[in-house]
N, C-alpha and C positions, 0 to 999 in steps of 0.2 A: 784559711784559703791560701792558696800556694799562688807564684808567680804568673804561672800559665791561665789559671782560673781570673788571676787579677787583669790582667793583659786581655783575656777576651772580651770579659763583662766591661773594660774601658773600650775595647776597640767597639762594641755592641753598644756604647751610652756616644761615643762619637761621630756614632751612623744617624742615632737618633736626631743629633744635636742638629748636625746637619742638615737632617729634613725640615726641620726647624727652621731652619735660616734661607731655604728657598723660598719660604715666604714671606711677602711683603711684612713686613714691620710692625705694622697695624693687627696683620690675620694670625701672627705668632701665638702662640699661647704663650705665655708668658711665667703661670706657673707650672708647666711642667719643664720649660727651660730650667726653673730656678731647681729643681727636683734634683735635673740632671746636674748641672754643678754643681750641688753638693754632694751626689752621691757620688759622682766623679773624683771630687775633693777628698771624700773619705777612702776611697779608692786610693787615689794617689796617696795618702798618710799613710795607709797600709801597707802599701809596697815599700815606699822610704822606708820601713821600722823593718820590713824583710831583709831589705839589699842591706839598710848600716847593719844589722844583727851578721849578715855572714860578711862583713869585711871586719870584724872583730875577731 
């Protein structure tokens, strides 16, 4: 997966995240909150190992 692919599908789990969070507290789902931070998570691992890979 290249930079540009990684940056949408985060910018696309941030929209989600969001919709998320316009709900009371209680009405969240709670696991697909937890879904999205991880996939987020590995997202963001991936890009780190991209950017340090081309500043070497």
């Amino acid at each position: 997966m290249n930079i540009a692919e990684i940056e949408s599908k985060l910018n696309s789990l941030k929209i989600q995240q969001a919709e998320q969070f316009k709900k009371k507290k209680a009405e969240r789902d709670n696991t697909a909150l937890s879904a999205i931070r991880e996939e987020m998570n590995k997202l963001k691992e991936e890009a780190t190992a991209i950017y340090k890979g081309k500043k070497k």
